[in-house]
N, C-alpha and C positions, 0 to 999 in steps of 0.2 A: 502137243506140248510146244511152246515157246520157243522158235529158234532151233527147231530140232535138228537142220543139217548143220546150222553152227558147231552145236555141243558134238555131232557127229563127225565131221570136218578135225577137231580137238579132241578125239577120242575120250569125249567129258560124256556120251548118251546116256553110259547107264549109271553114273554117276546124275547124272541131271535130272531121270529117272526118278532116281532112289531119295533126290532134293523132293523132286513136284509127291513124295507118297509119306514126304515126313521120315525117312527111314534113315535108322544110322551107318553114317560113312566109316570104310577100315580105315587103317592107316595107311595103306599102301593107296587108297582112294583119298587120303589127306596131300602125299606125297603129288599124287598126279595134278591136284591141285595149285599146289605152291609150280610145281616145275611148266604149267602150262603159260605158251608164248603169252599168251592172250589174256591179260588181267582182267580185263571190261567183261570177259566173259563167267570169269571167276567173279568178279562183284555183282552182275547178274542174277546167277546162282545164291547168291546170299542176300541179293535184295529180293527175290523172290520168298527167302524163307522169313525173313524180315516181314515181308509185306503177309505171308499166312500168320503168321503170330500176331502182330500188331496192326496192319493196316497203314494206312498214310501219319498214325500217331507216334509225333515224336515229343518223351519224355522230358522233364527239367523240374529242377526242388529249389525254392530259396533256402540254400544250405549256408553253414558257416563254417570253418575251417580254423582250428586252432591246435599249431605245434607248440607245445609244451614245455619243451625243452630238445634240444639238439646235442644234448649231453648222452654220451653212448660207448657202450664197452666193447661194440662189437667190431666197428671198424672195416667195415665191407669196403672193400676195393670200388667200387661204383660209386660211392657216396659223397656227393659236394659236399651235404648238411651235418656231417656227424663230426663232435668236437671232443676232446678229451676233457676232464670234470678239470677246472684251472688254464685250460686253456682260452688266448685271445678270440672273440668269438663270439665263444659259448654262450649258452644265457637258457634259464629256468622260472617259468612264468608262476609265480603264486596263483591259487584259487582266486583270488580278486583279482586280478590280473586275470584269467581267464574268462570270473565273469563279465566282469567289464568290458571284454575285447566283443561278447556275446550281444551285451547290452546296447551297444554305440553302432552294430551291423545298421547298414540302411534300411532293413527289412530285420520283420523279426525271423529268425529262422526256425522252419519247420524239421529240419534236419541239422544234426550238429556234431561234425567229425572232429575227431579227438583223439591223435595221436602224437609220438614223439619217439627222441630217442632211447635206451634201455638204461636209464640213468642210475648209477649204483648204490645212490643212498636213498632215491624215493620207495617208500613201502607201500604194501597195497594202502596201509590207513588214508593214506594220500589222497591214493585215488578213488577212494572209494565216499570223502569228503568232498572230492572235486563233481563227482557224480552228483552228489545229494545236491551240491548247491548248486551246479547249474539246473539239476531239475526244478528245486524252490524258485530259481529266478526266472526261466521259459518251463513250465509244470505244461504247455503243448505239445513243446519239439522232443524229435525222436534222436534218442542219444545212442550215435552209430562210433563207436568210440576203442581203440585199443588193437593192434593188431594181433596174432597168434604168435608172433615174437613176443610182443609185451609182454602175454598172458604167462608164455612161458618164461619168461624175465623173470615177473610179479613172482612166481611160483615156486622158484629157484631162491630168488631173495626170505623167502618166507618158510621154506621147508613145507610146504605142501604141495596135494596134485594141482595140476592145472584145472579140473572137472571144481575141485573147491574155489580158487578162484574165480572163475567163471559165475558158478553158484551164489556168491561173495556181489561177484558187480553186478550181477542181475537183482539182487534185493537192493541196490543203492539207485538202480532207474537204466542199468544198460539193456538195450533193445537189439541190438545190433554189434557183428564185428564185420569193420571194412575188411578189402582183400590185401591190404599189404603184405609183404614179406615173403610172399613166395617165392619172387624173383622167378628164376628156371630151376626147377626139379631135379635137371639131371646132377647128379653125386657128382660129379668131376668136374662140370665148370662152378656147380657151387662151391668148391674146396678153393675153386681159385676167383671167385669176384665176394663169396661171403664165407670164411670157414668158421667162422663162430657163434653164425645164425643159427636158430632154429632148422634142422634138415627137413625134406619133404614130409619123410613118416611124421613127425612130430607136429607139422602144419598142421596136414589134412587131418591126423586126428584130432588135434585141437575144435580144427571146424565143425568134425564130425561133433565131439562132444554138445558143442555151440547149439548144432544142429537138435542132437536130442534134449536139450535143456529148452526147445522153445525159443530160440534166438536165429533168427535169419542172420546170414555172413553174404559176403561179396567174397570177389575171386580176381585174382591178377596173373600177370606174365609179363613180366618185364624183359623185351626180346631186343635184338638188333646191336649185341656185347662179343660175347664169344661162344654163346650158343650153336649146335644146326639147325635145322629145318627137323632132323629126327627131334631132337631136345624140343621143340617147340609142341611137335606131333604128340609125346609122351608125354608133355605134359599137361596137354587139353585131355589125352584120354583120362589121366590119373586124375582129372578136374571131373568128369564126369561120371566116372566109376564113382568116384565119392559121391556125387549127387545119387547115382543108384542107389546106392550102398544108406544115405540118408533119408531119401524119400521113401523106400522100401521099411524103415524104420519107424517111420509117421513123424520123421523130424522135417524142419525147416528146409533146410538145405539154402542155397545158393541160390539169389535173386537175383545176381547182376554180375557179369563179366567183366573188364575191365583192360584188354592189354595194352601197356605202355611203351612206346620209344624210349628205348634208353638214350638217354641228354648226356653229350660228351664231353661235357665242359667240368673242369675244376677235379677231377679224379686220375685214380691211377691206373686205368682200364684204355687203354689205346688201341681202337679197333682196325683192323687192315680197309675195311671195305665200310663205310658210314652206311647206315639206312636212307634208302628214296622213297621218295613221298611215295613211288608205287609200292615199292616193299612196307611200305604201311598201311598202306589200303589192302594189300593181297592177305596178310596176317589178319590182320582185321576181320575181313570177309570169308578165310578159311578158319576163322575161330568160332563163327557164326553157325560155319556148315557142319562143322565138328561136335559142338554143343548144342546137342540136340535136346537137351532137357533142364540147360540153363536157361531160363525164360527172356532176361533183358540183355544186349551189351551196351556195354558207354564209350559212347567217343569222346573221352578224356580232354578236355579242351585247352586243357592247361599244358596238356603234355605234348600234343597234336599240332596244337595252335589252332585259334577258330576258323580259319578258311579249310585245313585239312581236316578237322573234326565235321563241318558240312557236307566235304567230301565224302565222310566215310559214312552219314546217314543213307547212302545207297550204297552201300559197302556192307551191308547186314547189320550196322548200327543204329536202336533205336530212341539212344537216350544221350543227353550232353551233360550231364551231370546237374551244375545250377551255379547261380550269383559267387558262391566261396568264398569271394568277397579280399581273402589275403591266404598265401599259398608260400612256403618257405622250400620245402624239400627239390621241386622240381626246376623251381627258377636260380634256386643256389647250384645245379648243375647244369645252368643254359637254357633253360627254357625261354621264351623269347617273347610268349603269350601275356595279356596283362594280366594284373593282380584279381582281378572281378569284371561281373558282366551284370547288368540290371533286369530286370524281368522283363524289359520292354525289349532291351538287345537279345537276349536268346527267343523271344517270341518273332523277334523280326529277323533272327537266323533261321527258325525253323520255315517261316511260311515263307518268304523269299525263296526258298527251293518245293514252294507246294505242296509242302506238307502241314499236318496238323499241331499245333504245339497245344503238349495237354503237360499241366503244371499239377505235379504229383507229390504224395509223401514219400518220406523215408524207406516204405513197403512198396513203393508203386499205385499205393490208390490215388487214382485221379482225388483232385482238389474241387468242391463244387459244386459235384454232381455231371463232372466235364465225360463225354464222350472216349 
């Protein structure tokens, strides 16, 4: 094995072990993780599992990105983007306004995210016209659209289950829901950074439903606020129980990971101790070793920034997301990263560090016939 007086030296062997056999880590085997001196050793370990899964191939989608509105009732403590309906600010993009924004992309997009705040008078008919027409205007791209907040928004506003709404956007062209909204799982720091969101039960079944209707989802954690290291641990296990629990099912389950630095700017969330770039890489890489049957994670570029998102492609990350082209939620809380990146810029981030850039759909199918 690899380093094996290292990992032994770190009391990591049989944890390093159980990385090189595929096999799932406890939590108390998450915990030794995080608490170990030596981070390079812990990104090791998950660029290992990186490198069994995927090989030298690193993912990217010419995607498009379009917030809809920043109008929202729920009012999460973390949140630069969210405005009250009347308030200065705010703003509600019509369906031509939407596709337009789709249309004028410098690339057409093969992937096309679609979400916003929980605005209190759009009804699903809304969105459910908003679907249809970007599908008539890109009838290619995969519409990854709505989070499990929305869904349960839509579903509230309308007097029905979330499982019909769902049923609803998948007949108008939805293929996909991104991972927003889960923020951290745990009851008690949710009550105090979101207490009007969606709670974790209601996520993950939402996904799960997602799941059995034939709809691939993404998965998030928004860390580095007032969470711990346990809140972190709990919440990749209840991230991957779910995926048991769906694949077991013969549904979709969960393509893509995604964990987030929380951006500390412009909210009312004041943390004692900020996140370091190492503490971003170690999450990263312990999210990796933990999710052992989440297939992709993304190093988030917008949230990251692209020097730290390169870093963390040896961090067990094997995807950077894509072009997005314009991004409102994470740069209204300090993000620092630009608005878009070209297909030439992220192929010349991936292979600058030796690896292979393979440009994929919405699903992860390579584009091409590419490797």
């Amino acid at each position: 094995m690899p380093e094996h007086n290292r990992y032994e030296a770190l009391g990591l062997d049989g944890i390093a072990r159980k990385v090189m056999a595929g096999e799932r880590l406890t939590l108390d085997e998450g915990r030794a993780l995080f608490a170990c001196p030596d981070v390079t050793a812990v990104g090791a370990l998950a660029h290992l599992r990186r490198t069994a899964l995927h090989g030298d191939r690193t993912f990217y989608v010419v995607n498009r990105h379009i917030n809809y509105t920043n109008v929202c009732i729920n009012g999460c403590a973390f949140c630069a983007y969210q405005r009250e309906k009347g308030q200065d600010g705010g703003f509600e993009l019509s369906i031509q306004d939407a596709v337009d924004l789709l249309l004028a992309a410098p690339l057409t997009p093969r992937e096309v995210h679609i979400v916003g705040g929980c605005h209190p008078d759009l009804r699903l008919a809304f969105f459910v016209d908003l679907l249809t027409s970007v599908q008539k205007a890109l009838p290619e791209a995969t519409l990854k659209c709505f989070t499990a907040v929305e869904i349960a928004h839509f579903a509230r506003l309308e007097g029905i289950s979330t499982i019909e709404v769902l049923q609803t956007l998948k007949a108008a062209g939805l293929a996909m829901l991104p991972g927003g909204g889960a923020e951290i799982f745990a009851p008690e720091v949710r009550r105090r950074i979101c207490p009007k969101k969606s709670d974790a039960v209601e996520w993950l079944r939402i996904h799960g439903e997602a799941h059995a209707l034939g709809l691939a989802t993404n998965a998030t954690m928004l860390f580095g606020h007032l969470e711990s290291i346990d809140d972190r641990l709990d919440h990749l296990d209840q991230l991957r129980r779910q995926q048991d629990q769906s694949l077991q099912n013969g549904g979709k389950g969960f393509t893509c990971f995604i964990p987030l630095p929380f951006q500390t700017e412009n909210n009312a969330i004041k943390v004692e101790r900020p996140l370091t770039g190492l503490d971003e890489l170690r999450t990263i890489a312990v999210s990796r070793l933990m999710l052992d049957n989440i297939p992709h994670l993304k190093a988030y570029w917008v949230m990251l920034t692209v020097k730290q998102a390169q870093a963390a492609l040896f961090f067990g990350a094997d995807d950077l997301d894509g072009t997005v082209v314009e991004e409102k939620i994470g740069h209204m809380a300090g993000a620092t990263s630009r608005q878009g990146l070209t297909k030439a810029q992220l192929e010349a981030m991936i292979r600058g560090l030796g690896l292979t850039p393979v440009e994929r759909d919405a699903r992860f199918n390579p584009i091409g016939g590419q490797a």
